[in-house]
N, C-alpha and C positions, 0 to 999 in steps of 0.2 A: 517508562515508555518503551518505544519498538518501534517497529515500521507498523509491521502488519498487526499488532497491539493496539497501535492508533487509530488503522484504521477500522478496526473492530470496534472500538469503543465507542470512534465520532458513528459509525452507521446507526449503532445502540441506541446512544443518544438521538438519534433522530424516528428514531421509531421504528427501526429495522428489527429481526430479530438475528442475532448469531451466535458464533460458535467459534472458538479457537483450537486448533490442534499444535500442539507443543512438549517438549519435556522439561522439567525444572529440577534441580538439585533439593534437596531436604534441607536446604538453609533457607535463614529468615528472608533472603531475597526471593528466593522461591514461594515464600508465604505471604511476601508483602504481597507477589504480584497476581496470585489466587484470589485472596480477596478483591484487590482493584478490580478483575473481573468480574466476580463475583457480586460486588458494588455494582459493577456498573451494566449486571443482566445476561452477560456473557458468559453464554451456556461452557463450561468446561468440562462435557463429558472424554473430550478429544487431549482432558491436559493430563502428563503422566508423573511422577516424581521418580528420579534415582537417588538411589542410597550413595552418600561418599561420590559423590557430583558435585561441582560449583553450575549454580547458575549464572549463565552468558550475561555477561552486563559489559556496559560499556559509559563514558563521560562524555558531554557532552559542553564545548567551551566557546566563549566568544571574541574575536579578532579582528582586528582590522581585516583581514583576509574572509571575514565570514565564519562560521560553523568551523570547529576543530571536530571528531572523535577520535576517541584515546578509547581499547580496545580493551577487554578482558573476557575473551570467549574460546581462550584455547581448551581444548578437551571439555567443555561445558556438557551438559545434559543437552540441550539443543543442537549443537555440533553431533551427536550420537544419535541422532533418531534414525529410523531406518525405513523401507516402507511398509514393514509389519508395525510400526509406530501407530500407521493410523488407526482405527476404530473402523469396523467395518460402519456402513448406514450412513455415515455423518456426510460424508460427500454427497453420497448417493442422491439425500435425502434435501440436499440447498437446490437454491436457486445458481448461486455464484461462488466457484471456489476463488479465493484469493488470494498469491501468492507473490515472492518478491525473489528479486539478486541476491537480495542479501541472505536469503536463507540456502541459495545454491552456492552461494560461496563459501560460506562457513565451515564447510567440511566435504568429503566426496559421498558418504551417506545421505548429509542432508541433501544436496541437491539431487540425490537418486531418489529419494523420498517426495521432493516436487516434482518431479518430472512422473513418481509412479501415480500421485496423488492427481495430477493433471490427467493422465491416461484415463484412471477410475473416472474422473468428471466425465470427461468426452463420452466415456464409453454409456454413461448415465444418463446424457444429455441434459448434465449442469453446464454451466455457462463458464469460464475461467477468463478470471482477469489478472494482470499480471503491471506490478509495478517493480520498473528495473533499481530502482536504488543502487546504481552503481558506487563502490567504496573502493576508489582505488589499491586504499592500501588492505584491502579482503585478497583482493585477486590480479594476476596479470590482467592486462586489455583482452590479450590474442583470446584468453579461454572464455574472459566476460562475454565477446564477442559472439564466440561461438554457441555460449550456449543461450545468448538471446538473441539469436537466429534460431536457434532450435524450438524458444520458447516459443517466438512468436507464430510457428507455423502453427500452433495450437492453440493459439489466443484469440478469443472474442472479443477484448477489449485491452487496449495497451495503454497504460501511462507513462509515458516518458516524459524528459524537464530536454530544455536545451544544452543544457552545460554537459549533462552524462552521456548525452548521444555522440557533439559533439566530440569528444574528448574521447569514445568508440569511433567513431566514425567520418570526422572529419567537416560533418553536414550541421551550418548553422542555421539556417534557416525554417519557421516554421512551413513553408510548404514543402520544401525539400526532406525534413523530419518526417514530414506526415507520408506522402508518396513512399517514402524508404520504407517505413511500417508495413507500409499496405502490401508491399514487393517482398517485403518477407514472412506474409502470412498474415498479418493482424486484420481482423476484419474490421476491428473501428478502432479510433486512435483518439483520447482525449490528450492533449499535449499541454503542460501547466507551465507558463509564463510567469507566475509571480506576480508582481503588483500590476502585470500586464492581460492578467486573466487567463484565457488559456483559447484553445482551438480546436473543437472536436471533428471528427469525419469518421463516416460508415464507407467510406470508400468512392463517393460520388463527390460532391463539390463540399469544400471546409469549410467550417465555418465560424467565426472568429465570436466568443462569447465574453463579453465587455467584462471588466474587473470591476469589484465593491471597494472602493478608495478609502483607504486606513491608514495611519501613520501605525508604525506597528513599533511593537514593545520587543517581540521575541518571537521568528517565526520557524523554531523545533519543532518539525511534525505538522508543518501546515500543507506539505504535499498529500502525507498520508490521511489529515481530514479530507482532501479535495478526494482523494481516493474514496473515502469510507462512503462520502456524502454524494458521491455522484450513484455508487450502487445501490447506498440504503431508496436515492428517489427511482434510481433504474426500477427497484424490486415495486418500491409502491405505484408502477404506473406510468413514472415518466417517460421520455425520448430521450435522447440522449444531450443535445443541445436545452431543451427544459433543466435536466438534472445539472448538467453543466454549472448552470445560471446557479441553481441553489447551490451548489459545491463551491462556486467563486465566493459567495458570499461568505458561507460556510469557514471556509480557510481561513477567507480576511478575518473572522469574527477569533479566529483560532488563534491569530498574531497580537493580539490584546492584554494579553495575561502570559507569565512566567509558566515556562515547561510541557511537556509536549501533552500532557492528561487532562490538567486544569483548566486550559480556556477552549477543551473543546466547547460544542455550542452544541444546544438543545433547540429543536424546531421550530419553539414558540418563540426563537430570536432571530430564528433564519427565516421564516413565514413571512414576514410580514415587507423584510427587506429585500427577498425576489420582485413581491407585486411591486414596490416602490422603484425597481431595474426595470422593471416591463411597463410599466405605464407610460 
């Protein structure tokens, strides 16, 4: 898995088409996660290999305290990308580029790499979303901070959780959350609550879209489905509060199954359980 892995894979799966951009070392980790894409329709013409690289990996464990990760992305191939990394066209050419914290904080490259990759979008008039996955132990607050304020002046759609905002910011509440997005640039703000659903806004009035109730097994990577699956319905058509709706279900259906790949969900299981929310 990965953040933005994840959420490339769960959009796949639901009938999106994508693309990832990345670099991987020439180890078997490198290989295994080519194929995953590959498996799972995700165009890799954006992914690159270095020679004598390890590829970024990391563990992921569980606690009474919630979610541990345990790091291993020092000097990685991902950590080194630059912004001649990208491929020319591949931006150009989406609807939505999709980006995270976690990859501005991994190195001072990469994050020059999102921020150059963000510019390209704008300047395209592709659309860019941005989900902060903040990792405290990646980065200090002050610089997390700063540079998702920089992020968000450019962002047409921000995911944020309450905990990571919080813990930047000081602001627990979701209209307080949502307001502060908006004041720092974000035009729309989908905000993920967890088993509480989540609360979208384009800047006018929020609005609060119910959760799919699940007792859940393991919920690695079910922010990043709600991510994947809100854009794959953005692209097919939806509104934002519609996609929403399929993305709550989406995540729930994602905490079912062990690890962050495996229980994503495919349409014909999210289908059916939006109309069952909306009736």
């Amino acid at each position: 898995g990965g953040d933005t892995s994840n959420c490339a894979i769960a959009a796949a799966r639901l009938g999106a088409r994508t693309a990832y951009v990345t670099q991987l070392g020439e180890d078997v980790f490198g290989e295994q996660l080519l194929a995953l894409w590959q498996r799972e329709g995700v165009d890799t013409q954006g992914v690159t290999r270095l020679a004598d690289t390890p590829t970024g990996i990391y563990f992921v464990t569980h606690g009474p305290q919630g979610h541990r990760f345990s790091y291993r992305r020092a000097g990685s191939a991902a950590s080194r990308m630059t912004p001649a990394s990208v491929p020319a066209g591949l931006i150009e050419s989406a609807r939505w580029l999709h980006v995270s914290g976690i990859s501005q904080a991994i190195s001072s490259s990469a994050c020059d790499t999102v921020l150059a990759a963000i510019e390209r979008a704008r300047a395209a008039g592709t659309q860019v979303s941005f989900d902060l996955n903040y990792r405290p132990a990646l980065w200090p607050p002050a610089r997390a901070l700063a540079l998702l304020r920089a992020t968000l002046a450019q962002c047409d759609l921000f995911f944020p959780s309450v905990d990571e905002i919080e813990l930047l910011t000081g602001l627990s509440t979701p209209a307080d959350i949502v307001r502060w997005s908006h004041e720092q640039g974000a035009r729309a703000v989908a905000l993920k609550l967890g088993a509480r659903g989540s609360v979208v806004s384009t800047g006018g009035q929020a609005i609060a879209v119910p959760p799919h109730p699940v007792v859940p097994v393991d919920a690695t990577g079910a922010g990043d489905c709600f991510a994947g699956a809100t854009l794959a319905r953005l692209a097919a058509g939806d509104d934002l509060p519609r996609a929403a709706r399929a993305a709550n279900v989406a995540a729930a259906l994602s905490t079912q199954g062990v690890g962050a790949v495996a229980p994503l969900p495919r349409w014909a299981q999210v289908a059916p359980l939006i109309d069952e929310r909306t009736a």
